[in-house]
VEXNUSE-525321 format. One line per field, with one value per residue (C-alpha): residue number from 1; residue in three letters; x, y, z. Coordinates in Angstrom, 3 decimals. Example, Ala and Ser with C-alpha at 12.3 -4.5 7.8 and 13.67 -1.06 7.14 Angstrom:
BEGIN
i <- c(1; 2)
aa <- c(ALA; SER)
px <- c(12.300; 13.670)
py <- c(-4.500; -1.060)
pz <- c(7.800; 7.140)
//
This chain:
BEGIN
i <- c(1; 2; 3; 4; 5; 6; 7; 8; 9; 10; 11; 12; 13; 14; 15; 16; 17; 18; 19; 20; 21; 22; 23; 24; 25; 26; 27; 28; 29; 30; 31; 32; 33; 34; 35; 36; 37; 38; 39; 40; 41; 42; 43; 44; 45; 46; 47; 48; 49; 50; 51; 52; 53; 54; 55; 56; 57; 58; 59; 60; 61; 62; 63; 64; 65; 66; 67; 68; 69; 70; 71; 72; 73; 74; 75; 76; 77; 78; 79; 80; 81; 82; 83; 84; 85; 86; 87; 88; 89; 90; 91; 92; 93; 94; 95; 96; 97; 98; 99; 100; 101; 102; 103; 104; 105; 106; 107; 108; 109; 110; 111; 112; 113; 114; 115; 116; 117; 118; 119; 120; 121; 122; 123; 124; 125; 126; 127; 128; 129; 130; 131; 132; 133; 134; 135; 136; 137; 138; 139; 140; 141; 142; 143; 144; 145; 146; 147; 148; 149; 150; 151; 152; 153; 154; 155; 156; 157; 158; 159; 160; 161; 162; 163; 164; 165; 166; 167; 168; 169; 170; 171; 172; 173; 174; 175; 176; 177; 178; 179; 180; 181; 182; 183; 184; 185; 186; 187; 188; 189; 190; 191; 192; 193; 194; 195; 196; 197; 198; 199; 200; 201; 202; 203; 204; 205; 206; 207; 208; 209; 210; 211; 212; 213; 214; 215; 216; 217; 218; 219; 220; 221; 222; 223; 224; 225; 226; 227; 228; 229; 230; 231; 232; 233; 234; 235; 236; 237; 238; 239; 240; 241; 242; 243; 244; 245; 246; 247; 248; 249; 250; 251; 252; 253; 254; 255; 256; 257; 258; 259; 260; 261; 262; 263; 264; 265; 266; 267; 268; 269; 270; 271; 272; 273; 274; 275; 276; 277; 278; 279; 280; 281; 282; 283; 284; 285; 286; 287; 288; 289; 290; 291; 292; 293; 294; 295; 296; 297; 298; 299; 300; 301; 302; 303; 304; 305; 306; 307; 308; 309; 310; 311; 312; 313; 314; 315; 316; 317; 318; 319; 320; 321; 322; 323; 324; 325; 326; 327; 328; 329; 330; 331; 332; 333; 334; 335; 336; 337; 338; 339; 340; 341; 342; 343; 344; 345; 346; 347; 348; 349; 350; 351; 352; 353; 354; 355; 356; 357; 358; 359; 360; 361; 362; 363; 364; 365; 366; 367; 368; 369; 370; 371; 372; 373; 374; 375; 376; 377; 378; 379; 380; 381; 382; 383; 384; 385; 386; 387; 388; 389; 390; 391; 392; 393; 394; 395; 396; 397; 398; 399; 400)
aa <- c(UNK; UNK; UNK; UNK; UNK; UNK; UNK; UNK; UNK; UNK; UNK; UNK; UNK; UNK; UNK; UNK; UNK; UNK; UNK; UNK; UNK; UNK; UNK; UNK; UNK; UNK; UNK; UNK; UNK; UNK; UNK; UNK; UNK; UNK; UNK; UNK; UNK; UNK; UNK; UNK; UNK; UNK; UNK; UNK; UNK; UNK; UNK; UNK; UNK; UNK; UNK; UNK; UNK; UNK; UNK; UNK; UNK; UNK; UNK; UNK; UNK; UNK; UNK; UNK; UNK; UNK; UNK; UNK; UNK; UNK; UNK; UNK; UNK; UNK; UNK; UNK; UNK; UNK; UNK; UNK; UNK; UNK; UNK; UNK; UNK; UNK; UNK; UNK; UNK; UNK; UNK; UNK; UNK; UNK; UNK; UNK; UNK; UNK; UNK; UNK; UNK; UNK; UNK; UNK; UNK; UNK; UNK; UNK; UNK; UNK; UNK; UNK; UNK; UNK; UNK; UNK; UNK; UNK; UNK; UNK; UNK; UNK; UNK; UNK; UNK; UNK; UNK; UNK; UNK; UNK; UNK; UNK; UNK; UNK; UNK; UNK; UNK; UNK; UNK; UNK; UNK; UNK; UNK; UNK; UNK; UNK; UNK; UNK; UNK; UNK; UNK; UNK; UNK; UNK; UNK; UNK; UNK; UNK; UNK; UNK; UNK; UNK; UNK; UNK; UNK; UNK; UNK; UNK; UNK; UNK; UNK; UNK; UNK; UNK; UNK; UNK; UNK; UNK; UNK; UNK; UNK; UNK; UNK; UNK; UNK; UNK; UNK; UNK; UNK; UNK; UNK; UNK; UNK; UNK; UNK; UNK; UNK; UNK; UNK; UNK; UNK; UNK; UNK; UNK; UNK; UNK; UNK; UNK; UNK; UNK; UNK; UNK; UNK; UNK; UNK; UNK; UNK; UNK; UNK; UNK; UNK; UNK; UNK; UNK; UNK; UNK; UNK; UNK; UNK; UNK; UNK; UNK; UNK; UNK; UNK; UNK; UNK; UNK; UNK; UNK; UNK; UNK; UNK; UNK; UNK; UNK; UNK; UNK; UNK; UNK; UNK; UNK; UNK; UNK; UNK; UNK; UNK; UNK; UNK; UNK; UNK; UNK; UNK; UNK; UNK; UNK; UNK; UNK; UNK; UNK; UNK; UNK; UNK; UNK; UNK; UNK; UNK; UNK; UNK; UNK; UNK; UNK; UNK; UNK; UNK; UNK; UNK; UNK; UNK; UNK; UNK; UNK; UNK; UNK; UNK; UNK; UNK; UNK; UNK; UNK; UNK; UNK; UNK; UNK; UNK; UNK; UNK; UNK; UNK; UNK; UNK; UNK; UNK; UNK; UNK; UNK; UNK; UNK; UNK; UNK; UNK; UNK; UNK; UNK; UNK; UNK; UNK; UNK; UNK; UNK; UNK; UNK; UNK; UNK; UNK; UNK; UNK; UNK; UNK; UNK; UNK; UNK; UNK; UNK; UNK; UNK; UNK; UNK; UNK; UNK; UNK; UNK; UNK; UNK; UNK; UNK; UNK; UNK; UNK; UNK; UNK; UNK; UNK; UNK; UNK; UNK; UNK; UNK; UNK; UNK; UNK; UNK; UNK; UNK; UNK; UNK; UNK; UNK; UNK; UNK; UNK; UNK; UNK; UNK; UNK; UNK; UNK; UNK; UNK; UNK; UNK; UNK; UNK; UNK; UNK; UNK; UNK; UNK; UNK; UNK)
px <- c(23.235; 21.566; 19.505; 19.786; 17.443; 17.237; 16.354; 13.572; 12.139; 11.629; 10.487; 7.070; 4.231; 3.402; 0.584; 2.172; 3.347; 7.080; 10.205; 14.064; 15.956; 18.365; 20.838; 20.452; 17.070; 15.947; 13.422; 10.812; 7.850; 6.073; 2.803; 0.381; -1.607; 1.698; 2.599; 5.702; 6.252; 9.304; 9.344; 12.372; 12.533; 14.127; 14.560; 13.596; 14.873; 13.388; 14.255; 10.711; 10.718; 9.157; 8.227; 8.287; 6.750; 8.703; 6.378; 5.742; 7.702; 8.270; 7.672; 10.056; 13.224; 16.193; 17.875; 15.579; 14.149; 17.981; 18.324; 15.203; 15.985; 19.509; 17.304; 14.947; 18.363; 19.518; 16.115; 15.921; 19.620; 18.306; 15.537; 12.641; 10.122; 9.904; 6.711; 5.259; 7.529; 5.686; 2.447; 3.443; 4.766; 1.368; -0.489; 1.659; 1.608; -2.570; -2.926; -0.811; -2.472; -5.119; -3.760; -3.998; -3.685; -7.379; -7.894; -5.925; -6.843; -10.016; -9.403; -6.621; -9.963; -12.011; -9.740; -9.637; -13.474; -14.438; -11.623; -12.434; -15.633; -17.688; -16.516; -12.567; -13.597; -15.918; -12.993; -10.298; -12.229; -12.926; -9.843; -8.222; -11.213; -10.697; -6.528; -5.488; -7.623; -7.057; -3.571; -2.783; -5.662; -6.006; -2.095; -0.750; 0.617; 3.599; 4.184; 3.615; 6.249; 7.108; 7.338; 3.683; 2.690; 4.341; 2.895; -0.720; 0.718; 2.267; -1.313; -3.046; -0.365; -1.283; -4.827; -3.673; -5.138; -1.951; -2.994; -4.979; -1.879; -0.049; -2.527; -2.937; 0.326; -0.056; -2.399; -0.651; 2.193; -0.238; -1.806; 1.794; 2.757; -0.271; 0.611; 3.929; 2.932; 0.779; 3.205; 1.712; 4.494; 8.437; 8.326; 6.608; 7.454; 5.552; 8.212; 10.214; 7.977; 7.946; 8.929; 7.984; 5.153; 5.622; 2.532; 1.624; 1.560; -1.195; -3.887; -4.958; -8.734; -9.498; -11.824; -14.894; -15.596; -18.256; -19.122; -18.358; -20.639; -23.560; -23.140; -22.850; -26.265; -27.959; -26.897; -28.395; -31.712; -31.911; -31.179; -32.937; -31.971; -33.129; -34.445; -32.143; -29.131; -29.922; -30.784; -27.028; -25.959; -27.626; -26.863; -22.801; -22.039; -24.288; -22.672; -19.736; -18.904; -16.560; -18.596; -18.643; -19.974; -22.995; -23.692; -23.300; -25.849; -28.495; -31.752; -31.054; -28.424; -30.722; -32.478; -34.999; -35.503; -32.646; -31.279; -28.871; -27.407; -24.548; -22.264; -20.645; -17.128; -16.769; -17.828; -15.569; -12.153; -10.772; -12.484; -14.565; -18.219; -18.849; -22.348; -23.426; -26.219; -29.238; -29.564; -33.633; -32.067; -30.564; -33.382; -35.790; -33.322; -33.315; -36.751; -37.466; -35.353; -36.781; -40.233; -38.541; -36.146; -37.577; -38.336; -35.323; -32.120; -29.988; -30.473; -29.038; -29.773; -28.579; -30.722; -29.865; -28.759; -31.211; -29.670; -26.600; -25.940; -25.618; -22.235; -18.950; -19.129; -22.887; -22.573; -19.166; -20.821; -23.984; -21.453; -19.931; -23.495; -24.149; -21.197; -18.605; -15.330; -14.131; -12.392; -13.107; -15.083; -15.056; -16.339; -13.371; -13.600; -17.001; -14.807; -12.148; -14.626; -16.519; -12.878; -11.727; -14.679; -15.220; -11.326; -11.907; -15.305; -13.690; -14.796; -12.396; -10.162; -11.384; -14.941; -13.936; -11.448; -14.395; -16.876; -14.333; -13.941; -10.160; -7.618; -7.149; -4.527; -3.708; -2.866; -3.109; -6.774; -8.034; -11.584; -13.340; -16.645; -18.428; -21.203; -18.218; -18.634; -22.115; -23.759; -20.869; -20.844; -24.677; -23.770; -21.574; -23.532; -26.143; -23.920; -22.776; -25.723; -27.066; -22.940; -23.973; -27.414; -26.182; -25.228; -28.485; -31.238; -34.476; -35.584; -33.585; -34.658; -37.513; -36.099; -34.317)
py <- c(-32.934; -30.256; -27.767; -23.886; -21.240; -21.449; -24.922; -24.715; -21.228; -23.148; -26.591; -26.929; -29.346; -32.493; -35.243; -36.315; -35.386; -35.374; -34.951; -32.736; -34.010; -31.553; -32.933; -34.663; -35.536; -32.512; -32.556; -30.199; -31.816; -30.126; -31.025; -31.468; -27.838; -26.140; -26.083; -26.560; -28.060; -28.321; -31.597; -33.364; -37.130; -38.571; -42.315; -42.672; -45.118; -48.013; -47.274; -45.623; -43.962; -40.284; -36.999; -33.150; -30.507; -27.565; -24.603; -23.724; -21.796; -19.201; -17.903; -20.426; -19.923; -22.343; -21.235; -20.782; -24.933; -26.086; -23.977; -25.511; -28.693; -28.586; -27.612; -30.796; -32.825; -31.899; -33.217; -36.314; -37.453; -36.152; -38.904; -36.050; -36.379; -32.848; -33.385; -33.903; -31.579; -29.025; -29.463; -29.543; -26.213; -24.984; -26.415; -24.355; -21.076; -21.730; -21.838; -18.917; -17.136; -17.976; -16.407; -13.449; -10.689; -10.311; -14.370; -14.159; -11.018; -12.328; -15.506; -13.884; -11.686; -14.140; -16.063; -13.122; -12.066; -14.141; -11.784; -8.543; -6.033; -5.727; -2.118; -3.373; -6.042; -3.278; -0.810; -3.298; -4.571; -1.092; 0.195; -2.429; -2.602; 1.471; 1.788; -1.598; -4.278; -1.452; -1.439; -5.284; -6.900; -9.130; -9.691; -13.225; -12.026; -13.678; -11.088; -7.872; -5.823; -3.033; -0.566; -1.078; -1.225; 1.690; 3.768; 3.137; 4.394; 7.714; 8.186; 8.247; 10.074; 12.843; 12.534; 13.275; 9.898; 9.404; 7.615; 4.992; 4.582; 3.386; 1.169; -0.353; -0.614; -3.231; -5.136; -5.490; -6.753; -9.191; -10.501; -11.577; -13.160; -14.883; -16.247; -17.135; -19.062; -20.998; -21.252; -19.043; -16.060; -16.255; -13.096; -9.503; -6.794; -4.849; -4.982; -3.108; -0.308; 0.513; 3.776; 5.030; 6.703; 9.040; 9.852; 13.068; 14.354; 13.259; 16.036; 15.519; 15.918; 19.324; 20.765; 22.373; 26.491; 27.010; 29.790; 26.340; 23.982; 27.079; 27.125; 23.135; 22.959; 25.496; 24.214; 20.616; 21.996; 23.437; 20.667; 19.603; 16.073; 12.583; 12.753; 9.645; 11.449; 14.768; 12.349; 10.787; 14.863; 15.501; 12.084; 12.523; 15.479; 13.706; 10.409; 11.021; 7.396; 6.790; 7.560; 4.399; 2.724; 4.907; 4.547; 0.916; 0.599; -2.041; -2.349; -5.411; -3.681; -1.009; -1.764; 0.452; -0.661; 0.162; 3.230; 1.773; 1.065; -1.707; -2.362; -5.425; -6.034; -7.031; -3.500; -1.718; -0.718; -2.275; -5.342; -4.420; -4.536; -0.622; 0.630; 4.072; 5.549; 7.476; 10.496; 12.689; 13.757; 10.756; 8.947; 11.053; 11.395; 7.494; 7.278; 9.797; 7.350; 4.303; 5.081; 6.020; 2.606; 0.766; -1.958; -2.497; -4.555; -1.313; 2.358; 4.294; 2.445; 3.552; 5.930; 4.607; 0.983; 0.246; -3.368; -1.574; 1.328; 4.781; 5.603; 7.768; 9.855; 10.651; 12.079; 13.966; 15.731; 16.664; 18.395; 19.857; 20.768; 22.718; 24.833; 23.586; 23.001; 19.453; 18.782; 21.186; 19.537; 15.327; 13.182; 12.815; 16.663; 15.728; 13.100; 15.422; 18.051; 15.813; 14.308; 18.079; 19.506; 16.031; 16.650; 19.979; 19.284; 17.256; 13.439; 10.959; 9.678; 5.998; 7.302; 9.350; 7.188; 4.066; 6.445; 7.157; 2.996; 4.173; 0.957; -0.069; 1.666; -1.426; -4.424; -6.740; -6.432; -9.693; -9.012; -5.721; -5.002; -2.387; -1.795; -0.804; 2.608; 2.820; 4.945; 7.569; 8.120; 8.202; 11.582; 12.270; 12.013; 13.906; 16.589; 16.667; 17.027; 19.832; 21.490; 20.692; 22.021; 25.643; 26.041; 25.147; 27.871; 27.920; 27.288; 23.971; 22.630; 21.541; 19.153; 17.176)
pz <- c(-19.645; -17.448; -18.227; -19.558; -19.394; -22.745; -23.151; -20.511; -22.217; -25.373; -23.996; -25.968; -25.649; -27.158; -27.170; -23.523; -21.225; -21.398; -18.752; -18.740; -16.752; -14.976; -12.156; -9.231; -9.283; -10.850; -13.941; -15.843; -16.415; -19.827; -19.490; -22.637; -21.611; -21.920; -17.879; -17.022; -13.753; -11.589; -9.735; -7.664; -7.639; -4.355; -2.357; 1.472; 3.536; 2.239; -1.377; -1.767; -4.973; -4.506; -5.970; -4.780; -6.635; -6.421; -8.209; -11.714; -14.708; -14.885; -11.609; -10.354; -12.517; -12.801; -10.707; -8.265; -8.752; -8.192; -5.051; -3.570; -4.961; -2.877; -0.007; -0.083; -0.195; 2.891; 3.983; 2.036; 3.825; 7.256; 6.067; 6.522; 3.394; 2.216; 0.479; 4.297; 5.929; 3.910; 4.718; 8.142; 7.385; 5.659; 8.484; 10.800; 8.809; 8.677; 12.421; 13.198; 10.534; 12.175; 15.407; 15.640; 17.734; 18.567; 18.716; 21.172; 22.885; 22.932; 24.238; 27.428; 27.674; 28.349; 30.691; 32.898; 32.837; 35.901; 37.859; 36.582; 36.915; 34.236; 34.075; 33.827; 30.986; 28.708; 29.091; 28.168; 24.911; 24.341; 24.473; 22.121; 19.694; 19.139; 19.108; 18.213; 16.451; 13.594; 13.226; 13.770; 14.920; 11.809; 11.865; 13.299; 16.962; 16.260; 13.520; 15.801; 15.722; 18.845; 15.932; 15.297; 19.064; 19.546; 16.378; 18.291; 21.344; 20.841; 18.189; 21.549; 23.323; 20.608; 21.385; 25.153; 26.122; 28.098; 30.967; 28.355; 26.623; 29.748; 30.144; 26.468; 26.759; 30.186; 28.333; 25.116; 27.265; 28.997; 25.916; 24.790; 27.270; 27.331; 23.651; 24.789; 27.418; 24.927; 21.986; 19.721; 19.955; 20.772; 22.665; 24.516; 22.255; 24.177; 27.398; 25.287; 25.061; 28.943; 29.587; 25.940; 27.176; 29.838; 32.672; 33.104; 36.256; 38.439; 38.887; 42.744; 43.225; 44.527; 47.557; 45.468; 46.468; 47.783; 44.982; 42.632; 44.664; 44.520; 41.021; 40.620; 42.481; 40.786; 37.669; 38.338; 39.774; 36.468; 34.377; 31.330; 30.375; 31.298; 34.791; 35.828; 34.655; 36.722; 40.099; 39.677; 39.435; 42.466; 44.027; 43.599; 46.389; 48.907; 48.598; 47.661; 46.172; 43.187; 40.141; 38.509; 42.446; 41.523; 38.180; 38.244; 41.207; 41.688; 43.263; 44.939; 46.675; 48.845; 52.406; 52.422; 56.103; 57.585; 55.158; 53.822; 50.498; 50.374; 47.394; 46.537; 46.603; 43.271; 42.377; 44.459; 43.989; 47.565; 46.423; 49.695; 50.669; 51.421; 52.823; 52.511; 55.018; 53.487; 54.891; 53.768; 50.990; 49.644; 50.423; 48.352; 45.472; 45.527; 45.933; 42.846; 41.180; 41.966; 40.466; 37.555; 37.141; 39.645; 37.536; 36.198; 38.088; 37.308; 39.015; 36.335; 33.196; 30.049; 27.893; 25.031; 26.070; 29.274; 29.741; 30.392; 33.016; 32.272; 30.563; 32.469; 29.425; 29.919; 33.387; 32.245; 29.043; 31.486; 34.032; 31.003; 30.029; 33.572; 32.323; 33.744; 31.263; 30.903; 34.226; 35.756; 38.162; 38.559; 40.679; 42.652; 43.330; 45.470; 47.241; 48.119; 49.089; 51.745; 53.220; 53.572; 54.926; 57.402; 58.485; 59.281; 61.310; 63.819; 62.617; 63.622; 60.691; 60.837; 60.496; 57.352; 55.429; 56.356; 54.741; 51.637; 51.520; 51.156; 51.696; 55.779; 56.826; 59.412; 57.045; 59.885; 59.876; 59.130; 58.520; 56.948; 58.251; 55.902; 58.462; 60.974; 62.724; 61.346; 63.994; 63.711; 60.033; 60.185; 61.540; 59.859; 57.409; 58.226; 59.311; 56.153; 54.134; 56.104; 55.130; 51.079; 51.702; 52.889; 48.921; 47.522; 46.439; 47.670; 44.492; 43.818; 47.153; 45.625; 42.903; 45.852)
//
């Protein structure tokens, strides 16, 4: 006769252990502690005589041990031993536990590290380490929802990181297709997301004023911090290089010889080897730079982390610090400065866009030669540092 809830509520111990039967292979075992133990007896192929423990009462009701025994049926006459089909299943829930979004972040990371600048790969784990390690790092990727994804990306969309949310948003994507691709997630919920967040209009550099670029330079003369960060202030007009080209400079890259500093392609946006004459100036600012870091692989190491080069945010919150409001003047502003004022001298547009290591117009070009037109934009050059001198005091003139 089966069993009733009653009958199973009042099932008490004895001096051994002792077994109710319910149907179909069903039974309670009462065990002499008092635990009371659902367990299903089943045949494989073979006539092997087996057991599966379904869970304990009362957490596991009646009820609730027929329905799972009626499950384990199905798998008994498909001749699948549930008692191994289950730990197949823990063994599977374990590893994509152990999966999870940063594991494998980490891991897509790492596959694309030889690829990337070391400025791409410390933005990348930066980015995901502050915005989403947070919210689902620890979760299995498999589990990550587009709701959650999303959640992280209009937070930073509040912030106004906009642009940074675009591209979290690429790498998220990325980093799921990555786990599909190696079985550890069914799909991108990211894709979903594209168009969610919408860019901003870009904000194209400006031409500086010259009341602006008397002010910048006065400012900088006058600056107080660490000397290396005030020589990359006064370096940034005058060479008018991305930003991060400077800051990321290396001592093995200058020939004092021949005034010239050369950057490697890896290090360039263009992926292009791009030289940049010294002109007096430049030369003494490096100079006054190299006594200070000269010992070190790095121009501009970090003041607080000297293995490491000095920080975007460091030379933004000193150009804040001259008194200038966030933005208000970037690095790019210095590069659209020198391209207008070049344009407007007469240079020939090869020599400038060369000297701005923009893209090659011509994508026939088989071979880019970052020493090409050197003798022109030496004078340019020089032309133009006697233009950016014209806005600098007397009494700066003596810190460059």
């Amino acid at each position: 006769m089966s069993l009733t809830d009653v009958k199973v509520r009042n099932a008490r111990p004895s001096g051994k252990t002792i077994k109710l039967s319910d149907s179909d292979g069903l039974y309670l075992e009462v065990r002499t502690t008092g635990a009371k133990i659902w367990r299903y007896r089943f045949y494989l192929p073979g006539g092997k005589d087996s057991r599966y423990t379904i869970g304990e009462y009362p957490a596991v009701s009646l009820s609730d041990a027929r329905a799972e025994r009626d499950r384990v049926r199905a798998l008994v006459r498909r001749g699948i031993n549930p008692t191994a089909a289950r730990r197949l299943d823990n063994e599977q829930a374990q590893a994509e536990a152990a999966n999870t979004f940063k594991t494998v972040a980490v891991e897509w990371i790492e596959k694309k590290r030889e690829n990337w600048t070391p400025g791409t790969t410390q933005q990348v784990e930066s980015f995901l380490a502050i915005n989403c390690y947070p919210a689902f790092g620890d979760k299995p990727i498999r589990d990550v929802t587009a709701h959650e994804i999303l959640a992280v990306l209009r937070e930073m969309e509040r912030r106004g990181s906009v642009s940074s949310a675009l591209k979290v948003r690429q790498w998220c994507s990325a980093i799921f297709c990555y786990a599909v691709s190696t079985l550890r997630a069914e799909s991108d919920p990211a894709a979903a997301l594209k168009g969610a967040i919408i860019p901003r209009k870009a904000e194209n550099s400006r031409c500086l004023t010259h009341d602006e670029l008397r002010k910048y330079f006065a400012a900088a003369g006058a600056y107080t911090g660490h000397p290396q960060t005030k020589i990359c202030l006064m370096l940034l007009p005058f060479v008018f290089v991305r930003q991060g080209e400077l800051r990321r400079g290396r001592w093995q890259e200058m020939d004092w010889d021949n005034n010239l500093w050369t950057i490697p392609a890896e290090r360039m946006k263009m992926k292009r080897p791009h030289s940049v004459p010294l002109t007096p100036i430049t030369r003494k600012l490096f100079e006054k730079l190299h006594a200070l870091t000269g010992a070190r692989e790095l121009m501009f190491p970090g003041i607080k982390k000297p293995l490491e080069p000095l920080s975007d945010s460091t030379v933004n919150r000193a150009i804040e610090y001259l008194g200038f409001p966030s933005k208000q003047i970037t690095s790019h502003d210095f590069r659209a400065t020198a391209s207008t004022t070049l344009y407007e001298a007469g240079f020939r547009r090869e020599v400038i866009e060369k000297q701005l290591a923009h893209a090659e117009s011509n994508r026939v070009v088989a071979a880019y030669n970052h020493a090409e037109y050197l003798p022109e934009r030496r004078e340019m050059m020089s032309f133009y540092e006697g233009w950016l001198t014209g806005f600098i005091l007397a009494s700066v003139a003596p810190d460059i």
